[in-house]
Biopython code that builds the backbone (N, CA, C, O; Angstrom):
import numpy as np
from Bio.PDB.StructureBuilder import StructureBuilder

atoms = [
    (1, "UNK", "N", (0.838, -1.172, 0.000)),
    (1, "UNK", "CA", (0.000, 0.000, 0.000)),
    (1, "UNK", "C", (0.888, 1.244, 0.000)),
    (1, "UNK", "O", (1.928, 1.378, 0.645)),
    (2, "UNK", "N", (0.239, 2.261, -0.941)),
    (2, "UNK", "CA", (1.300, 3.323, -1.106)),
    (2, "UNK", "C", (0.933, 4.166, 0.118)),
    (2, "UNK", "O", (-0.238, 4.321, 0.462)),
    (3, "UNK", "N", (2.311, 4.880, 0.972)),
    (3, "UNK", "CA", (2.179, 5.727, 1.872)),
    (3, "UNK", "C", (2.093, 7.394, 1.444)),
    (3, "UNK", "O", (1.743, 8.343, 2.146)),
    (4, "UNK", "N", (2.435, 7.375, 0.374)),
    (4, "UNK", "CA", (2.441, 8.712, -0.300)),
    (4, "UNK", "C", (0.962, 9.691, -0.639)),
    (4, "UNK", "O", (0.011, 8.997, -0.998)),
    (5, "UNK", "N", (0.798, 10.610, -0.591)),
    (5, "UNK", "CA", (-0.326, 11.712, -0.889)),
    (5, "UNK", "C", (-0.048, 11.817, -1.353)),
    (5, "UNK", "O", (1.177, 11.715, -1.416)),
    (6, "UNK", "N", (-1.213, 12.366, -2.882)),
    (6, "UNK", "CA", (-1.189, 12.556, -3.994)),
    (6, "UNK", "C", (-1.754, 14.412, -3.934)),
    (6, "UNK", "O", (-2.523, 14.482, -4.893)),
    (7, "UNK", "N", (-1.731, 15.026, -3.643)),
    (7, "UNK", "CA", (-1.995, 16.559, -4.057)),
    (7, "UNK", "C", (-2.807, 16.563, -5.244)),
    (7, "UNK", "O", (-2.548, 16.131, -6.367)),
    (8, "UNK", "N", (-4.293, 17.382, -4.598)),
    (8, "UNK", "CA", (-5.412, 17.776, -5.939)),
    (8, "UNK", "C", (-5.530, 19.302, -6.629)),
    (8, "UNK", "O", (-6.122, 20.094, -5.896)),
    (9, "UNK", "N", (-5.301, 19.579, -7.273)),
    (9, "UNK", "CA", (-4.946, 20.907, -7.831)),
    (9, "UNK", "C", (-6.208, 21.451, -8.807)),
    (9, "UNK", "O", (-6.138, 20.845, -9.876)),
    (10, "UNK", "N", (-7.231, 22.304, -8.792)),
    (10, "UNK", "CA", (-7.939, 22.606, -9.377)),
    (10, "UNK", "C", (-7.678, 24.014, -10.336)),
    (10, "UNK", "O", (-6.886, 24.902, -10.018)),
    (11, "UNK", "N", (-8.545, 24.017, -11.615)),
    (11, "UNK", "CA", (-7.650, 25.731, -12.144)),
    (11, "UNK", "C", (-8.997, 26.081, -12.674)),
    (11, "UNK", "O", (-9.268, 26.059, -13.875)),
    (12, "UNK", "N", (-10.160, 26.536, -11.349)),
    (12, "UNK", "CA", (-11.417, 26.944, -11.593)),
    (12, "UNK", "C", (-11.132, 28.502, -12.498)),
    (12, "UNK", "O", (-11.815, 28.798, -13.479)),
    (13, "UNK", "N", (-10.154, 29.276, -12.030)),
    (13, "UNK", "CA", (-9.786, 30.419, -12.214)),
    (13, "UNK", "C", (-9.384, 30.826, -13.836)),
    (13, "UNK", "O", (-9.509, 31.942, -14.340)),
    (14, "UNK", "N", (-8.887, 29.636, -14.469)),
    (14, "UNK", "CA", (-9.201, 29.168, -15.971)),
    (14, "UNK", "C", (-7.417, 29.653, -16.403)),
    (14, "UNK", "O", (-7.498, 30.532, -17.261)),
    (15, "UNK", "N", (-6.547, 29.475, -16.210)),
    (15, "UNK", "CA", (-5.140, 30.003, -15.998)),
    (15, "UNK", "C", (-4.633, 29.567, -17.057)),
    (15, "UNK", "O", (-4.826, 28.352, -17.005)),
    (16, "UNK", "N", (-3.929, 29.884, -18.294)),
    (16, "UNK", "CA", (-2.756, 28.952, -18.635)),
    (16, "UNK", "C", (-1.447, 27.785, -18.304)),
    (16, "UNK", "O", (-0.848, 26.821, -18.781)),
    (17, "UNK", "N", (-1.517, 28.533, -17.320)),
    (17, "UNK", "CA", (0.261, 28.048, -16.167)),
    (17, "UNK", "C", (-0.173, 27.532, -14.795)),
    (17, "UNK", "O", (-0.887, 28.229, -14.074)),
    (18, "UNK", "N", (0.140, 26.631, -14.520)),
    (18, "UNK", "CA", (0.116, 26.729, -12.585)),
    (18, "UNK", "C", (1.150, 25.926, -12.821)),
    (18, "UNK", "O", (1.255, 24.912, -13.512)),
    (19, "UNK", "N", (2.184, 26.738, -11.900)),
    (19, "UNK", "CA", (3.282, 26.376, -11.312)),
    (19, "UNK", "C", (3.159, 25.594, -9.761)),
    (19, "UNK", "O", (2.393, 26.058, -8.916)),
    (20, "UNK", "N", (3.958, 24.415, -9.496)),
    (20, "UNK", "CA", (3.329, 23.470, -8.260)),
    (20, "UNK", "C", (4.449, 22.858, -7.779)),
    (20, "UNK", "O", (5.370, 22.957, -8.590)),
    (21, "UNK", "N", (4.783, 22.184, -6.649)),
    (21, "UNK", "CA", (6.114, 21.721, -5.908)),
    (21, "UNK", "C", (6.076, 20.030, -6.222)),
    (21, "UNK", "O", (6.864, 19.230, -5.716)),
    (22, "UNK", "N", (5.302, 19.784, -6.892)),
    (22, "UNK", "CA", (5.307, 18.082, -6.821)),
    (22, "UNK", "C", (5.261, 17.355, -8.683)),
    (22, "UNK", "O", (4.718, 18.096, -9.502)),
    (23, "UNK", "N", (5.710, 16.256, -9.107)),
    (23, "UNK", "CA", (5.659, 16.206, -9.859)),
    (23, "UNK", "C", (4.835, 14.825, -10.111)),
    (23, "UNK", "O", (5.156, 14.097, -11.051)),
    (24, "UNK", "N", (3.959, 14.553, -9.400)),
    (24, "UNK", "CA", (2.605, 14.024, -9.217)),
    (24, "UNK", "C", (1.692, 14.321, -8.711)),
    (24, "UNK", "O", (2.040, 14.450, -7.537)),
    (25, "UNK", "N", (0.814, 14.509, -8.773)),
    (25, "UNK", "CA", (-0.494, 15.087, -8.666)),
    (25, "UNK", "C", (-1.863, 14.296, -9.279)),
    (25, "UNK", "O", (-1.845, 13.252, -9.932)),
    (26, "UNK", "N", (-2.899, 14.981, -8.940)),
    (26, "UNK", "CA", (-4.246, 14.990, -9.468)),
    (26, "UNK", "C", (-4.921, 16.404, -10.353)),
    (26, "UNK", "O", (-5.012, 17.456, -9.719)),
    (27, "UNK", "N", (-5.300, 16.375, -11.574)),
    (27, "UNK", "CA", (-6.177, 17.572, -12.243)),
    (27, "UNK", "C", (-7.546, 17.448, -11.803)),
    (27, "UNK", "O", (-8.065, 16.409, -12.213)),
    (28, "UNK", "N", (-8.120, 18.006, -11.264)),
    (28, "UNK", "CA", (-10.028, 18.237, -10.987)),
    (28, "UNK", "C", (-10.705, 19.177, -12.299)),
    (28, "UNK", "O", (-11.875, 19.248, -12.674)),
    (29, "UNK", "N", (-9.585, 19.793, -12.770)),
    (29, "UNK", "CA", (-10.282, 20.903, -13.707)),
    (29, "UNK", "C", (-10.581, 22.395, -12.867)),
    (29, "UNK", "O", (-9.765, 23.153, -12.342)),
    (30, "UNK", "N", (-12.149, 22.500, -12.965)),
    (30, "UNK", "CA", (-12.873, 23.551, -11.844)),
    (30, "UNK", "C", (-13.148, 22.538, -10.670)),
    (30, "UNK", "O", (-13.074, 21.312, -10.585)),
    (31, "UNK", "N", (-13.535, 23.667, -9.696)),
    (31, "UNK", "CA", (-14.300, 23.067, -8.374)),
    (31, "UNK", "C", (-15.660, 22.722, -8.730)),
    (31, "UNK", "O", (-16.338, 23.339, -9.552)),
    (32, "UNK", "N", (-16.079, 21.551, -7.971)),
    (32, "UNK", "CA", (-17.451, 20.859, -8.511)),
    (32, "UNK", "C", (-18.423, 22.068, -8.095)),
    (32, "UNK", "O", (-18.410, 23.010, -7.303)),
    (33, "UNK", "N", (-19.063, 21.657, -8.825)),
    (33, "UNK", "CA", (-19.645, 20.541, -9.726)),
    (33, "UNK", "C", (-19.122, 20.834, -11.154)),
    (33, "UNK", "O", (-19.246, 19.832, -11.858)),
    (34, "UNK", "N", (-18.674, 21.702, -11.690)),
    (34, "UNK", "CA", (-18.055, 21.911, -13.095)),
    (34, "UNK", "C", (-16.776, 21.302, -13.066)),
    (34, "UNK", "O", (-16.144, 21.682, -14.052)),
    (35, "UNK", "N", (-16.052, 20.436, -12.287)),
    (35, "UNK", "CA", (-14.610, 19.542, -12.402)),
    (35, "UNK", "C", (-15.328, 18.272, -13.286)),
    (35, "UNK", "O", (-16.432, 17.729, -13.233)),
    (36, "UNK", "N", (-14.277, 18.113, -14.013)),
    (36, "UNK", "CA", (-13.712, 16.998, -15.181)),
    (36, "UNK", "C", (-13.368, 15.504, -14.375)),
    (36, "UNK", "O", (-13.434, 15.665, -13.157)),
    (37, "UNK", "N", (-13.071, 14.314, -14.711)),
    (37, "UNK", "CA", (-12.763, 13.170, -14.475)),
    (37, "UNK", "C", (-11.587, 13.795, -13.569)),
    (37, "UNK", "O", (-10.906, 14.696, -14.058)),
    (38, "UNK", "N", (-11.320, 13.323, -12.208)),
    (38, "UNK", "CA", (-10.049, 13.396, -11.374)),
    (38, "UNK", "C", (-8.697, 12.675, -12.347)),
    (38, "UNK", "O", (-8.495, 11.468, -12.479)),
    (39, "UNK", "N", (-7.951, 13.706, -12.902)),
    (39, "UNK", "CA", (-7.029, 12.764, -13.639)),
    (39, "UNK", "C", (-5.264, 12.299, -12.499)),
    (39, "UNK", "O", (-4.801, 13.024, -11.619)),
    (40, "UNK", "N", (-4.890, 11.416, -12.797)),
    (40, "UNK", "CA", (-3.503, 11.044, -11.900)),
    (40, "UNK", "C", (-2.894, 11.948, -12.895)),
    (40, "UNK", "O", (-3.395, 11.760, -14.003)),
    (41, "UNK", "N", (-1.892, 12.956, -12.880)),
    (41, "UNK", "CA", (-1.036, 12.968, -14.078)),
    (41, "UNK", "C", (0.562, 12.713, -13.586)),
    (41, "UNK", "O", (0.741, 12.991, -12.401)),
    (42, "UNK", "N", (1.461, 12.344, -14.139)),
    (42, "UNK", "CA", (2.916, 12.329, -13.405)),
    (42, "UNK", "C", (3.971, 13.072, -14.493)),
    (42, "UNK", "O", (4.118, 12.463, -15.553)),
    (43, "UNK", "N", (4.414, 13.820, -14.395)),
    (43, "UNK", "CA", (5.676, 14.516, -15.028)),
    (43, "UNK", "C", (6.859, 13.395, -15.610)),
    (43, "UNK", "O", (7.417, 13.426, -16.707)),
    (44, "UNK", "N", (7.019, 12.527, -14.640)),
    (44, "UNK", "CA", (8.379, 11.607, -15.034)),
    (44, "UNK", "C", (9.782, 12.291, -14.726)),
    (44, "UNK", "O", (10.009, 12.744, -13.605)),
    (45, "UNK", "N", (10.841, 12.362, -15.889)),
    (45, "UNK", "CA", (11.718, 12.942, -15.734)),
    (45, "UNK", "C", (11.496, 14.337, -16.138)),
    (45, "UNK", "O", (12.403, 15.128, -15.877)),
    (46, "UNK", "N", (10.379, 14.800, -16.766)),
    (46, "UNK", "CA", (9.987, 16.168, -17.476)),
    (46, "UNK", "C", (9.907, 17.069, -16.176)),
    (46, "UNK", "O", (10.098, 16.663, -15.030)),
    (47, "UNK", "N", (9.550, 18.529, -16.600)),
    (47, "UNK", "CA", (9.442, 19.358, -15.771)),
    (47, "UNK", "C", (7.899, 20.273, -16.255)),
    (47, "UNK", "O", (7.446, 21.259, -15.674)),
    (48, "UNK", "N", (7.386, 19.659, -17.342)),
    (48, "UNK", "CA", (5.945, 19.874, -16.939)),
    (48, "UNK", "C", (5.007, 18.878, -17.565)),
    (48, "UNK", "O", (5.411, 17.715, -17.548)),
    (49, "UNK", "N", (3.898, 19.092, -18.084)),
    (49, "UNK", "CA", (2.550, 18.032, -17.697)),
    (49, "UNK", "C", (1.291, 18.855, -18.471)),
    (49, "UNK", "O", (1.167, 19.929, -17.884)),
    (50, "UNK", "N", (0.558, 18.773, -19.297)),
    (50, "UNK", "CA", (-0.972, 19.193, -20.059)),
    (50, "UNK", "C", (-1.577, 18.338, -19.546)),
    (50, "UNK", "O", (-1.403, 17.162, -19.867)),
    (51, "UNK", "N", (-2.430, 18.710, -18.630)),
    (51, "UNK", "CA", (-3.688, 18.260, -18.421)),
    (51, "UNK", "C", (-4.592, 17.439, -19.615)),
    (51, "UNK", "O", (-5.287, 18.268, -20.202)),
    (52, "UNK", "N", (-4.758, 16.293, -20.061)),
    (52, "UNK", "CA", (-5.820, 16.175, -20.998)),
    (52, "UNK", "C", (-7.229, 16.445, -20.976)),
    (52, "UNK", "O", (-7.697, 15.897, -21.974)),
    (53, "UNK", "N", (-7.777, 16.794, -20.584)),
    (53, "UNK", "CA", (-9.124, 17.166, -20.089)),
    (53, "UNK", "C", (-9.165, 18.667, -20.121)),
    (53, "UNK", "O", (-9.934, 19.171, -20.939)),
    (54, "UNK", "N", (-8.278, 19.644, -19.166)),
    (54, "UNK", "CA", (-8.711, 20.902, -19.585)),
    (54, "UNK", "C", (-7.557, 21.755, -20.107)),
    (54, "UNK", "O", (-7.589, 22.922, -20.497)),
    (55, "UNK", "N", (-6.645, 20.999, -20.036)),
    (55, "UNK", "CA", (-5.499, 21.745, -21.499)),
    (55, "UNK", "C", (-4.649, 22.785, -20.441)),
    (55, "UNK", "O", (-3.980, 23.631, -21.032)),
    (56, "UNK", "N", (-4.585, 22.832, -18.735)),
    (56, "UNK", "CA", (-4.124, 23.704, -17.688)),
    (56, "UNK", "C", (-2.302, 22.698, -18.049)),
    (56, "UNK", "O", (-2.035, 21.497, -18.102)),
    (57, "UNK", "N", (-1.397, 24.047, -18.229)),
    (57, "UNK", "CA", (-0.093, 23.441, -18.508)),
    (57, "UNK", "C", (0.368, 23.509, -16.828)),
    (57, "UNK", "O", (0.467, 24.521, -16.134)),
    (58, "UNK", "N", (0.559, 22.383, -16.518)),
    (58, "UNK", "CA", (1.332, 22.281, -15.045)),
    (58, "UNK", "C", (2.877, 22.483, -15.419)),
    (58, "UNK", "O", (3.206, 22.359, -16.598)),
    (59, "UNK", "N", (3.960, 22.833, -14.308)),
    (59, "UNK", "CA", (5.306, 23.304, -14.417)),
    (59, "UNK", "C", (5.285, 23.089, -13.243)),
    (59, "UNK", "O", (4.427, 23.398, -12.416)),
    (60, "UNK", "N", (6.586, 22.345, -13.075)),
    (60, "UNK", "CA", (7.355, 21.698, -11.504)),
    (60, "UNK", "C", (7.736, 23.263, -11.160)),
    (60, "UNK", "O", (7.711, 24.204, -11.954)),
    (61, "UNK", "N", (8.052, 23.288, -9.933)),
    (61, "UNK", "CA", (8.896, 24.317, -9.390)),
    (61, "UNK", "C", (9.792, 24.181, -8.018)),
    (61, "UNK", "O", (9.287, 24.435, -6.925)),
    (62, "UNK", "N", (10.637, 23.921, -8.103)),
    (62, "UNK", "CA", (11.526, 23.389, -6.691)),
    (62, "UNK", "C", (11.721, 23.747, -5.861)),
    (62, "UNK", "O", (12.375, 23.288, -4.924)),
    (63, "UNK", "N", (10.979, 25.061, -6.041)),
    (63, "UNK", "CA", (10.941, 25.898, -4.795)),
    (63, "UNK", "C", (9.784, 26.198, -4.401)),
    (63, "UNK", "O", (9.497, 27.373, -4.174)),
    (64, "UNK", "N", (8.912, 25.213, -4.248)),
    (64, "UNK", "CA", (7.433, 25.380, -4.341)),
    (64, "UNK", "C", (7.038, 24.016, -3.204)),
    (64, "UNK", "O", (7.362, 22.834, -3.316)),
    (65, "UNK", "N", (6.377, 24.564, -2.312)),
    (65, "UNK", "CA", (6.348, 22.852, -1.405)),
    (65, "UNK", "C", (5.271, 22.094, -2.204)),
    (65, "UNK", "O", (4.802, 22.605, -3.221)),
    (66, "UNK", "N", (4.834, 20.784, -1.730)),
    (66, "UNK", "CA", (3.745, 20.118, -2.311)),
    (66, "UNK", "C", (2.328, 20.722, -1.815)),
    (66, "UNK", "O", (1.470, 20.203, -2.528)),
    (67, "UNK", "N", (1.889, 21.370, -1.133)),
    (67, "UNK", "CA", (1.205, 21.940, -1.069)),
    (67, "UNK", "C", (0.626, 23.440, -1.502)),
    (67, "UNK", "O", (-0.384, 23.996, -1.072)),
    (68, "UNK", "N", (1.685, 23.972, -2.595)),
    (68, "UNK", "CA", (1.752, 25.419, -2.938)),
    (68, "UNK", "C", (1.840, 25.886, -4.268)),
    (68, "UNK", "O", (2.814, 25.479, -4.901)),
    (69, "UNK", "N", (0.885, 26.806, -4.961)),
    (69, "UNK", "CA", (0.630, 26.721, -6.145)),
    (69, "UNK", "C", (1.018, 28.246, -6.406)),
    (69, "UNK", "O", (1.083, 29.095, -5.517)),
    (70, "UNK", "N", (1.320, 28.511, -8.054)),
    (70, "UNK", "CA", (1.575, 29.890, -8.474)),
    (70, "UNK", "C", (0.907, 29.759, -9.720)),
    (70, "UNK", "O", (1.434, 29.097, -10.615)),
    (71, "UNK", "N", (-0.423, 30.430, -9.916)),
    (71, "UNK", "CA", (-0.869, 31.090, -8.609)),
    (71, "UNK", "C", (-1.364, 30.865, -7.656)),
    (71, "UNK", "O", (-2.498, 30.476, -7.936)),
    (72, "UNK", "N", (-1.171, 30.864, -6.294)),
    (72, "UNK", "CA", (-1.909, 30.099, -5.341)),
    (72, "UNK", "C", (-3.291, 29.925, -5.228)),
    (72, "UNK", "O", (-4.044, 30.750, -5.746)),
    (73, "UNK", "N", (-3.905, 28.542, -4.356)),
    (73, "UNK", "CA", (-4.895, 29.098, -4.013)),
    (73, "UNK", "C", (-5.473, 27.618, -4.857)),
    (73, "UNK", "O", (-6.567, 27.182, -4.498)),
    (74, "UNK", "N", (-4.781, 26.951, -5.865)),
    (74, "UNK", "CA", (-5.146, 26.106, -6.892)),
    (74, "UNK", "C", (-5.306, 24.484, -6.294)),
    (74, "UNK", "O", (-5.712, 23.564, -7.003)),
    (75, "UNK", "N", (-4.860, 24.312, -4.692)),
    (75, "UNK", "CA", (-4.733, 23.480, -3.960)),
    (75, "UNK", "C", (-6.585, 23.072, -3.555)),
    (75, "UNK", "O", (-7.342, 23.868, -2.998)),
    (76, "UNK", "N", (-6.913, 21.868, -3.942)),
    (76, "UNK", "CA", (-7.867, 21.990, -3.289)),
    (76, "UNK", "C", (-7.880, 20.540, -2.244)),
    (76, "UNK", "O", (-8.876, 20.048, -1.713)),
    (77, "UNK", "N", (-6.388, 20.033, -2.146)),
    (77, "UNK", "CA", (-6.494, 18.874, -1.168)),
    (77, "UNK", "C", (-5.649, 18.211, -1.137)),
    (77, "UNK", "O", (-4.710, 18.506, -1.876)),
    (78, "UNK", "N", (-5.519, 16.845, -0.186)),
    (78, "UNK", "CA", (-4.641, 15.842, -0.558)),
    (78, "UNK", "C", (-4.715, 14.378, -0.123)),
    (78, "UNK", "O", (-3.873, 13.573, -0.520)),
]
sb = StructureBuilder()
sb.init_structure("model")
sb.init_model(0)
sb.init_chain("A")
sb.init_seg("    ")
for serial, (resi, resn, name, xyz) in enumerate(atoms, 1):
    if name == "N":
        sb.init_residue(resn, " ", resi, " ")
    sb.init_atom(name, np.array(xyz, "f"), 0.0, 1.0, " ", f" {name:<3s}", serial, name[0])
structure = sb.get_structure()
């Protein structure tokens, strides 16, 4: 069983970019009831990630904890 949290990141705010500290995550899209299929997405060795569902370009940032978004605020859990 995995011990790890997965961080849910929503981009109700409709953004091009969210910059984020983890390079796994979850996409929601918007906050429900207008969120999309919960997608897993994982970066790999890359340093960013397109959402398939709502096209929000994620970008690692290493100076960003797993809980902290630019622009903030895009956290909706974990």
């Amino acid at each position: 069983m995995a011990d790890a949290v997965t961080p849910h990141f929503h981009n109700t705010d409709g953004v091009d970019t969210i910059s984020i500290g983890v390079k796994e995550f979850m996409c929601i899209g918007a906050l429900p009831p207008q969120d999309h299929p919960h997608v897993f997405l994982d970066m790999g060795d890359d340093s960013e990630k397109v959402c398939p569902y709502c096209s929000t370009l994620y970008k690692y940032d290493p100076d960003l904890a797993a809980t902290e978004s630019k622009p903030s605020g895009m956290l909706i859990g974990i």
